[in-house]
Backbone as CSV, one residue per row, in Angstrom:
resi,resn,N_x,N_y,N_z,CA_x,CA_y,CA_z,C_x,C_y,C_z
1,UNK,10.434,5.369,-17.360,10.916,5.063,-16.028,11.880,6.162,-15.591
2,UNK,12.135,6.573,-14.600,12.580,7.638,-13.780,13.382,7.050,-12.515
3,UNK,14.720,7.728,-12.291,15.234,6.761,-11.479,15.788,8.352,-10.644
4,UNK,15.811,8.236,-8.909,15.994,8.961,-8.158,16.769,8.385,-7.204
5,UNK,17.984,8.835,-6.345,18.919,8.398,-5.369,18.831,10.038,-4.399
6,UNK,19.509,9.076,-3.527,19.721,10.305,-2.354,20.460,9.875,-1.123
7,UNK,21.549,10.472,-0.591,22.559,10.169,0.248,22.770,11.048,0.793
8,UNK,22.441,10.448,2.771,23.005,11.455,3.424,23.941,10.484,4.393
9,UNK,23.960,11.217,6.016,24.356,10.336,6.853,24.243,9.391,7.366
10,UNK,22.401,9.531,7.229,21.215,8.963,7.677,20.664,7.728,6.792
11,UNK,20.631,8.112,5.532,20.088,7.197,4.518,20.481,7.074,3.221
12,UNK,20.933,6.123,2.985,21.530,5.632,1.104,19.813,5.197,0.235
13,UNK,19.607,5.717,-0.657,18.454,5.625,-1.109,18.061,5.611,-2.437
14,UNK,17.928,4.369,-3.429,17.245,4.426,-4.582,16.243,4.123,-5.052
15,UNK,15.284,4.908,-5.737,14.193,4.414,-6.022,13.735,4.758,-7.390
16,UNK,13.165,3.472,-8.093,13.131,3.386,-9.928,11.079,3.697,-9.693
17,UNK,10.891,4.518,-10.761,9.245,4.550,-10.675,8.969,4.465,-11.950
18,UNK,7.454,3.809,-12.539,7.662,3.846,-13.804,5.790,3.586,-13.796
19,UNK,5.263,4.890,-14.145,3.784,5.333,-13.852,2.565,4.894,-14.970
20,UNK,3.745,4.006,-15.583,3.011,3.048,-16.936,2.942,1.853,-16.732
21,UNK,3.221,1.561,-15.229,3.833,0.195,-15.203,2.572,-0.586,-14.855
22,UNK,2.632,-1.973,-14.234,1.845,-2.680,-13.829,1.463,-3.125,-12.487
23,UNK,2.391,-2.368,-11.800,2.119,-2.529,-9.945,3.357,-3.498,-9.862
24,UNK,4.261,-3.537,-10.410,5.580,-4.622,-10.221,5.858,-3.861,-8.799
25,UNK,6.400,-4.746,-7.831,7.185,-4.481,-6.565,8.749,-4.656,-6.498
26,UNK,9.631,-4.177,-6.367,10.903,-4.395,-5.902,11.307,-3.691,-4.566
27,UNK,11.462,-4.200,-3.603,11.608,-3.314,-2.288,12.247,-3.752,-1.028
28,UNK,12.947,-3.200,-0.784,14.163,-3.495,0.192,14.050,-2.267,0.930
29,UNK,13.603,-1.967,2.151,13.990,-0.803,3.089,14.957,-1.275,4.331
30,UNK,14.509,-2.771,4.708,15.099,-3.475,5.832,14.335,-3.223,7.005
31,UNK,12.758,-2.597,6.611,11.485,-2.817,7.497,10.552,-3.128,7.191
32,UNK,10.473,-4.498,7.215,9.223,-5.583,6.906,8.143,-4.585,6.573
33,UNK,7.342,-4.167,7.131,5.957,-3.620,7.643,5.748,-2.267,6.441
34,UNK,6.963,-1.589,6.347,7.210,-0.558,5.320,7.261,-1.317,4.017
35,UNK,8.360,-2.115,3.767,8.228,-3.143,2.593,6.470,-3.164,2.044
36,UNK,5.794,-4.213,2.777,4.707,-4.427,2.895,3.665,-3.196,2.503
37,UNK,4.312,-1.833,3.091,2.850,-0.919,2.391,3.211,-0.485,1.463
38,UNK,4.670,-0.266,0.921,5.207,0.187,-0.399,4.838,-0.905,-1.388
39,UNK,4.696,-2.322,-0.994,3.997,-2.769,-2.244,2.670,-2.866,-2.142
40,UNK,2.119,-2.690,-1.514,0.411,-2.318,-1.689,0.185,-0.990,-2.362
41,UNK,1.269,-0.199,-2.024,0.937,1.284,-2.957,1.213,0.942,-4.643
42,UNK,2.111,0.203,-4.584,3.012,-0.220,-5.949,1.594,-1.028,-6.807
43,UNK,1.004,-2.220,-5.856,0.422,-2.946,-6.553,-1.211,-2.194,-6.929
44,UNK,-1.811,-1.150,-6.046,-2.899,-0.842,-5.852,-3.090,0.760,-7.215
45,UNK,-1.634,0.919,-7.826,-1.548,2.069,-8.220,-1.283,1.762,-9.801
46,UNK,-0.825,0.421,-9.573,-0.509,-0.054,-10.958,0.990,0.633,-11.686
47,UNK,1.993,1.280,-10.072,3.094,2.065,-10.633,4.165,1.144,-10.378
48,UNK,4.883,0.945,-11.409,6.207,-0.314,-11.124,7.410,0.685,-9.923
49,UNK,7.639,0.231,-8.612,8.198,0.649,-7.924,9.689,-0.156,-7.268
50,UNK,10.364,0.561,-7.756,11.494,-0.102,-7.010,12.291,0.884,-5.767
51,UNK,12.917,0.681,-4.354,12.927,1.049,-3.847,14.720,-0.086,-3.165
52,UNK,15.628,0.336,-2.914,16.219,0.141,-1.907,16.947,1.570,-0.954
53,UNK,16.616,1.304,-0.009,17.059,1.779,1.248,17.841,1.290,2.343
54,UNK,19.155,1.902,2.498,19.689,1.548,3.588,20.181,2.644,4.772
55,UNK,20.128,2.710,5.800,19.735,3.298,6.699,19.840,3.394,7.980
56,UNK,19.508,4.162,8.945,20.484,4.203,10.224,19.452,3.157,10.642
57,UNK,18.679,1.874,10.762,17.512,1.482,11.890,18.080,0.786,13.039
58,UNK,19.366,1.140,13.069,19.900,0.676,14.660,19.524,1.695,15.703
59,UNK,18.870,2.964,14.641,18.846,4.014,16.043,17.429,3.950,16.214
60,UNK,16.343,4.043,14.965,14.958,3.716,14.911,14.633,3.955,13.416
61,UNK,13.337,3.711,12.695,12.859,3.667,11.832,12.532,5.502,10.612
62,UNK,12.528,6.058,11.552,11.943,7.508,10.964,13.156,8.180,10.047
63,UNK,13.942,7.650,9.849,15.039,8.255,8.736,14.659,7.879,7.415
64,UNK,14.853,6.147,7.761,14.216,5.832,6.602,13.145,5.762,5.953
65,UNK,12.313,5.391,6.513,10.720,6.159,5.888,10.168,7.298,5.765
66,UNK,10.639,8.781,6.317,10.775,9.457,5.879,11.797,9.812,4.401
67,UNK,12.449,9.250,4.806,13.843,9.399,3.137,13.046,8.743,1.965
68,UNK,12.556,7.711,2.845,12.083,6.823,0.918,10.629,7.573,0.884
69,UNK,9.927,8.479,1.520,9.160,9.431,1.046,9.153,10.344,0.408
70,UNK,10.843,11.169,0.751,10.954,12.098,0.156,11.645,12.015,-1.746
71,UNK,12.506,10.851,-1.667,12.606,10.538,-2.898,11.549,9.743,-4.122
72,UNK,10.490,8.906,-2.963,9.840,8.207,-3.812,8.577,8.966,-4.435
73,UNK,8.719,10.477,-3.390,7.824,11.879,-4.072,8.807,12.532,-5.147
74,UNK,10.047,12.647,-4.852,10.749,13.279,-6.113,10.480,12.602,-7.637
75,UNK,10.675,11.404,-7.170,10.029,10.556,-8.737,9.013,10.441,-9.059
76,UNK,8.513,10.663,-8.662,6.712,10.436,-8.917,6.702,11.736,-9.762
77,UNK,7.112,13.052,-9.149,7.059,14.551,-9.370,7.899,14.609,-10.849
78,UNK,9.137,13.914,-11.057,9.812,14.096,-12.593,9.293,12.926,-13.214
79,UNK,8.443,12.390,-12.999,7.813,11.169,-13.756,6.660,12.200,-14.523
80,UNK,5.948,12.926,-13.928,4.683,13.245,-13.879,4.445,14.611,-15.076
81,UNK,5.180,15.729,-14.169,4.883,16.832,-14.624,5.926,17.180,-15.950
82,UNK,5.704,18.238,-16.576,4.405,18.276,-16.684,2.578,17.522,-16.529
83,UNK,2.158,17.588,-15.846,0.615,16.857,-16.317,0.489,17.205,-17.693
84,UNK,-0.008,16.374,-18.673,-0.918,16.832,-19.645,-1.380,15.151,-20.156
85,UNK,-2.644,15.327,-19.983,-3.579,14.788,-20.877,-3.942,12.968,-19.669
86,UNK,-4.099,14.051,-18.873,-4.493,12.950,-17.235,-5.632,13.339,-16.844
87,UNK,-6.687,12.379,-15.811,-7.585,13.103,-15.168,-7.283,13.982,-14.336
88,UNK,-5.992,13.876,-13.175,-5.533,15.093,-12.486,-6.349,14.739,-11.078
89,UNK,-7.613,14.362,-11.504,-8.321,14.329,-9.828,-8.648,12.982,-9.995
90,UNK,-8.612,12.414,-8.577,-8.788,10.867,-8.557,-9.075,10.733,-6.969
91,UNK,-9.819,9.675,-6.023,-10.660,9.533,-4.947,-10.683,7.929,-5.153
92,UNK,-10.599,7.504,-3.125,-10.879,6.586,-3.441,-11.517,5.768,-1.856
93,UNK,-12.181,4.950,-1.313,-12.854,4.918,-0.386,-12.355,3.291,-0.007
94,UNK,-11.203,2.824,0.984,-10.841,1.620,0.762,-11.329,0.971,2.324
95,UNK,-11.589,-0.003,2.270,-12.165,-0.691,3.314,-11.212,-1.988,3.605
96,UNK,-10.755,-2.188,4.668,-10.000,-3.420,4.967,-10.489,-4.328,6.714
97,UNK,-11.381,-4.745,6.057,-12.192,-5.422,7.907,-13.010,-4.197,7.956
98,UNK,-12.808,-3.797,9.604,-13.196,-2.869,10.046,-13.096,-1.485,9.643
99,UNK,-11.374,-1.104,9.129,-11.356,0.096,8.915,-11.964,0.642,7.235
100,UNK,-11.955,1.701,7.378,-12.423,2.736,5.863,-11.653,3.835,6.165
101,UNK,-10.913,4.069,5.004,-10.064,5.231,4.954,-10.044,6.015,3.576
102,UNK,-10.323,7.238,3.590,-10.716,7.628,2.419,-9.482,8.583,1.611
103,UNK,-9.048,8.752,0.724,-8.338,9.377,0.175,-8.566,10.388,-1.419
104,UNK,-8.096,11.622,-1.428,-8.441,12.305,-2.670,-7.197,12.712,-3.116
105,UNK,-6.970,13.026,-4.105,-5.587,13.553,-4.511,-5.886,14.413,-6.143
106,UNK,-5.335,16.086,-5.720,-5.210,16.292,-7.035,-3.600,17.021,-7.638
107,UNK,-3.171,16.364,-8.604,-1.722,16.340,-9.198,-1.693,17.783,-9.304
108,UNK,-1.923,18.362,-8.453,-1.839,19.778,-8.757,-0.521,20.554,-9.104
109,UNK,0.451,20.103,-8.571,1.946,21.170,-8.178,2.235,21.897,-7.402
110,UNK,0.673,21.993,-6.368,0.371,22.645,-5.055,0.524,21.508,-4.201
111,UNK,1.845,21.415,-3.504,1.638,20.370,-2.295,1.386,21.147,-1.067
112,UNK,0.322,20.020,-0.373,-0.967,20.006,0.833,-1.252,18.945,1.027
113,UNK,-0.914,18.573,2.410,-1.802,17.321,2.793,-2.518,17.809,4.197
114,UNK,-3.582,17.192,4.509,-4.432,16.537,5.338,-4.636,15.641,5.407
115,UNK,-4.127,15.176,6.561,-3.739,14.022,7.114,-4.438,13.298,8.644
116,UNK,-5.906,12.807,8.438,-6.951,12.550,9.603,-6.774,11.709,10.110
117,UNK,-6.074,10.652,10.269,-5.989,9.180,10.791,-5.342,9.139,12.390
118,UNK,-6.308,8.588,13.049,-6.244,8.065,14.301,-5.308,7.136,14.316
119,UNK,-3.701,7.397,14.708,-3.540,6.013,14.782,-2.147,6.279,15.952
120,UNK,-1.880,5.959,16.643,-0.919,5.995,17.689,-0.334,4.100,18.216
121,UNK,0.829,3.929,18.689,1.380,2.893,18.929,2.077,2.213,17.881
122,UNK,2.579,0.903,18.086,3.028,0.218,17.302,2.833,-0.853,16.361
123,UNK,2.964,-0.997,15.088,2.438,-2.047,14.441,3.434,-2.828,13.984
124,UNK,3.809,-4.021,14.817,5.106,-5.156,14.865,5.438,-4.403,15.928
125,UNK,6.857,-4.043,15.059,7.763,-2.844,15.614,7.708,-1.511,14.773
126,UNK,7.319,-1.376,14.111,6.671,-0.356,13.146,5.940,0.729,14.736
127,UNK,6.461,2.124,14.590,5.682,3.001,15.115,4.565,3.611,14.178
128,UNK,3.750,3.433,14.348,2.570,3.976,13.632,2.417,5.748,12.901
129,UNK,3.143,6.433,14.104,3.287,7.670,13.684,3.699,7.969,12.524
130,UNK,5.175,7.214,12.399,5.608,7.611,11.087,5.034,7.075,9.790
131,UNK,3.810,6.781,9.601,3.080,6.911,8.599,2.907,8.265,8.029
132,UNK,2.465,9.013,9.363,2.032,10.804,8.932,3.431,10.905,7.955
133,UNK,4.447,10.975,8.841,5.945,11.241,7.805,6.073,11.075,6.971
134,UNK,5.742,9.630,6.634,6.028,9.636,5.406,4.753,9.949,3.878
135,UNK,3.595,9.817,4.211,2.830,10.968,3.659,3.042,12.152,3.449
136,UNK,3.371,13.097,4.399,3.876,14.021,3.980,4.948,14.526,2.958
137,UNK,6.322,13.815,3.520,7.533,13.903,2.536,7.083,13.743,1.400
138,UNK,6.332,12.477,0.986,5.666,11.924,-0.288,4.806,12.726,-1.027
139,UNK,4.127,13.731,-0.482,3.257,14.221,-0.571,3.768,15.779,-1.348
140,UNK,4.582,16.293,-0.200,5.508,17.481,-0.347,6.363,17.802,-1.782
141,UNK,6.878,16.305,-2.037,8.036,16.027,-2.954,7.258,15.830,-4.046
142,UNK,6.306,14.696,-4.024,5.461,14.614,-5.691,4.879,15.959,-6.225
143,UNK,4.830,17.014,-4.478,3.681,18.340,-5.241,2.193,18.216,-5.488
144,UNK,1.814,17.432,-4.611,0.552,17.251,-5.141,-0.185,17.443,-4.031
145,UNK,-1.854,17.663,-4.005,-2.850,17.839,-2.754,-2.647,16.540,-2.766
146,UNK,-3.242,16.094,-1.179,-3.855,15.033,-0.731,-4.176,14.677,0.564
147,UNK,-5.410,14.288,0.847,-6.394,14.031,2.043,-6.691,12.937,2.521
148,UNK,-6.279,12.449,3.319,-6.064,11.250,3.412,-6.786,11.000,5.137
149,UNK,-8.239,10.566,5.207,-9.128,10.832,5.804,-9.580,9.530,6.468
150,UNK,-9.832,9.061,8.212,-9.799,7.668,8.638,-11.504,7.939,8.794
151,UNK,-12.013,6.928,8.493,-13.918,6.744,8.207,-14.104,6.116,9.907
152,UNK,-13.167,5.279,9.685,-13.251,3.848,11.139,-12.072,2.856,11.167
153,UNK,-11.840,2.599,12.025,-10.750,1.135,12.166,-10.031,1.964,13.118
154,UNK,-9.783,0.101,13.676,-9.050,0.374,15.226,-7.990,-0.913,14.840
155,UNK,-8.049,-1.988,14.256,-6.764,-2.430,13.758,-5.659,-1.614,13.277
156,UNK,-4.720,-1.093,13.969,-3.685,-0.300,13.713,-3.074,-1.091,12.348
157,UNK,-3.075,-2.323,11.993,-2.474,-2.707,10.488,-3.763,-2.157,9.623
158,UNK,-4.790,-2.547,9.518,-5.650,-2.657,8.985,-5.660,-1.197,8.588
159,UNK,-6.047,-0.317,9.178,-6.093,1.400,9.153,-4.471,1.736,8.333
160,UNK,-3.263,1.167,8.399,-2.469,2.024,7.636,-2.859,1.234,6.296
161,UNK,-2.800,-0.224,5.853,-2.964,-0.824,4.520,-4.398,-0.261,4.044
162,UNK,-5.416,0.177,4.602,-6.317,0.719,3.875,-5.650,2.253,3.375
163,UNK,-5.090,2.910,4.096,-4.340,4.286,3.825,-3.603,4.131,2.788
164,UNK,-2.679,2.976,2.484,-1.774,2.722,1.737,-2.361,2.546,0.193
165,UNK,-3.768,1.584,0.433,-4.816,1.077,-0.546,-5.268,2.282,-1.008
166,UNK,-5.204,3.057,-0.371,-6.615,4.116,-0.725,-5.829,5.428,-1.728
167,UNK,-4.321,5.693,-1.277,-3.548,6.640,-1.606,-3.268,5.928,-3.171
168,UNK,-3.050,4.376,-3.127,-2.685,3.832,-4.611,-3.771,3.986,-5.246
169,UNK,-5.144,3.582,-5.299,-5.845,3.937,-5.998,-6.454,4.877,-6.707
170,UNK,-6.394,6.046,-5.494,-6.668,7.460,-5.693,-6.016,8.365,-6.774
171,UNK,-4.670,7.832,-6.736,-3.286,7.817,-7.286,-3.681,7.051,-9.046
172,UNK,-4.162,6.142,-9.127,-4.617,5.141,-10.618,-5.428,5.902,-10.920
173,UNK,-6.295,6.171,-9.910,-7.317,6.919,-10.810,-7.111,8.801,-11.366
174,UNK,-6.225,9.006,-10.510,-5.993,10.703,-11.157,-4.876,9.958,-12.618
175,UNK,-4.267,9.239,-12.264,-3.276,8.903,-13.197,-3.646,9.004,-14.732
176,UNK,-5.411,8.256,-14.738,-6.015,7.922,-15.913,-5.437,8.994,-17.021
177,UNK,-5.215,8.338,-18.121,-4.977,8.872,-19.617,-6.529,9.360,-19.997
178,UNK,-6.596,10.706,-20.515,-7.535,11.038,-20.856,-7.218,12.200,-21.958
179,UNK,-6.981,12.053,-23.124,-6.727,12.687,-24.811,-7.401,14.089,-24.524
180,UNK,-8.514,13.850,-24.151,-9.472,15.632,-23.825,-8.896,16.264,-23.012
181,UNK,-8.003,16.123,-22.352,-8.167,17.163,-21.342,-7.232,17.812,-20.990
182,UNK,-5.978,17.395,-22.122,-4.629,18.412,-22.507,-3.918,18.671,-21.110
183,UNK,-4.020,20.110,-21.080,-2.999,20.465,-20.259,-4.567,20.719,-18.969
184,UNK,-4.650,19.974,-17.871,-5.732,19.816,-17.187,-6.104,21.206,-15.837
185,UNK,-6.142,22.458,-16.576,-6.049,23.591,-15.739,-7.284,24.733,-16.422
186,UNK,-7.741,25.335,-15.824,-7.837,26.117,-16.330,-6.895,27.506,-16.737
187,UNK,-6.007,27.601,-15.425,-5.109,28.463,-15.335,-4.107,28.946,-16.405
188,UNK,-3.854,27.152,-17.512,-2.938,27.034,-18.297,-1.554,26.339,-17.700
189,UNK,-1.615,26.353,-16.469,-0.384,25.555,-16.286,-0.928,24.785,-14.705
190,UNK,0.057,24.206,-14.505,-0.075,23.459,-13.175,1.533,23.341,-12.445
C-alpha cells in the first residue's frame, strides 16, 4: 500500500492505493457523482482506493477532481514502477445501456492520453467536462498511455461510468501478474 497527500490553497488531499487489493472503496471528495466514479474505478480494477479530499467546491468542482487525479496518478505511479513481471498492456470494451466506451492502457512511463468522448453539460451538478481533467492529471501522474475512446451513448451518466468501467478494467487487466515477462520491454527499461 502506498499512501500520497498534497496541499495547496485549493485542495487538502489524501489518497491510500493498494494494487493488490480487492476493489475496497473509501472515498470522500464532497462530490457525490465523483465519489461514485472513483468507486467504480476502485471496484472495476480490483485496486483498494482510499481517497479524502477537501477543497475549494464553494467556487466549483475542477480543483478537486483535478487534484485527486493528480495524486491518485502519483500513487498508482510509486505503487507500480518499477513494472516487472506484469502484462503492461491491458484493453477493455465496457457497455452501460446505450453507451460503449472503449479503453487501452499501456504502463509504459510514457504518459499520453487520447481522450474521444463526446460529452458536454452537466451530470447532477457534476460538469461533465471535467472528466477530460481528470483523466488526464491521472493519466500524466501514473505515466502511463491511455485511450480512452466513446463507441456510442448519449446518457451523459451512462458514457462517464462506462469510461470509469472501462479505464478500471483495462487497468486489471495490464495489472495481471505474469512470472514470464520480467522486466516487460524490450528496451530493458520502462
Amino acid at each position: 500500500m502506498v499512501e500520497v497527500k498534497r496541499e495547496t490553497k485549493e485542495t487538502r488531499i489524501e489518497v491510500r492505493v493498494d494494487v493488490e487489493g480487492s476493489g475496497k472503496a473509501d472515498i470522500d471528495t464532497g462530490i457525490g457523482f465523483f465519489d461514485h466514479m472513483l468507486e467504480a474505478l476502485a471496484k472495476h480494477s480490483r485496486i483498494d482506493i482510499y481517497v479524502r479530499c477537501k477543497g475549494d467546491t464553494h467556487i466549483d468542482f475542477h480543483h478537486s477532481v483535478e487534484d485527486v487525479g493528480i495524486v491518485l496518478g502519483k500513487a498508482i505511479h510509486k505503487e507500480l514502477f518499477p513494472v516487472k513481471d506484469r502484462e503492461r498492456f491491458g484493453d477493455a470494451l465496457v457497455v452501460m445501456d446505450e453507451a460503449a466506451i472503449e479503453c487501452g492502457i499501456d504502463l509504459s512511463n510514457r504518459p499520453y492520453l487520447v481522450y474521444d468522448v463526446s460529452l458536454d453539460g452537466k451530470i447532477g451538478e457534476f460538469d461533465a467536462e471535467l472528466l477530460e481533467e481528470f483523466f488526464r492529471a491521472f493519466v500524466f501522474n501514473a505515466r502511463i498511455t491511455c485511450h480512452i475512446v466513446q463507441r456510442r451513448g448519449k446518457n451523459r451518466h451512462h458514457v462517464a461510468e462506462a469510461a470509469f468501467k472501462a479505464l478500471a478494467v483495462a487497468l486489471r487487466r495490464a495489472l495481471r501478474h505474469d512470472p514470464k515477462a520480467g522486466l516487460p520491454s524490450t528496451k530493458g527499461m520502462l
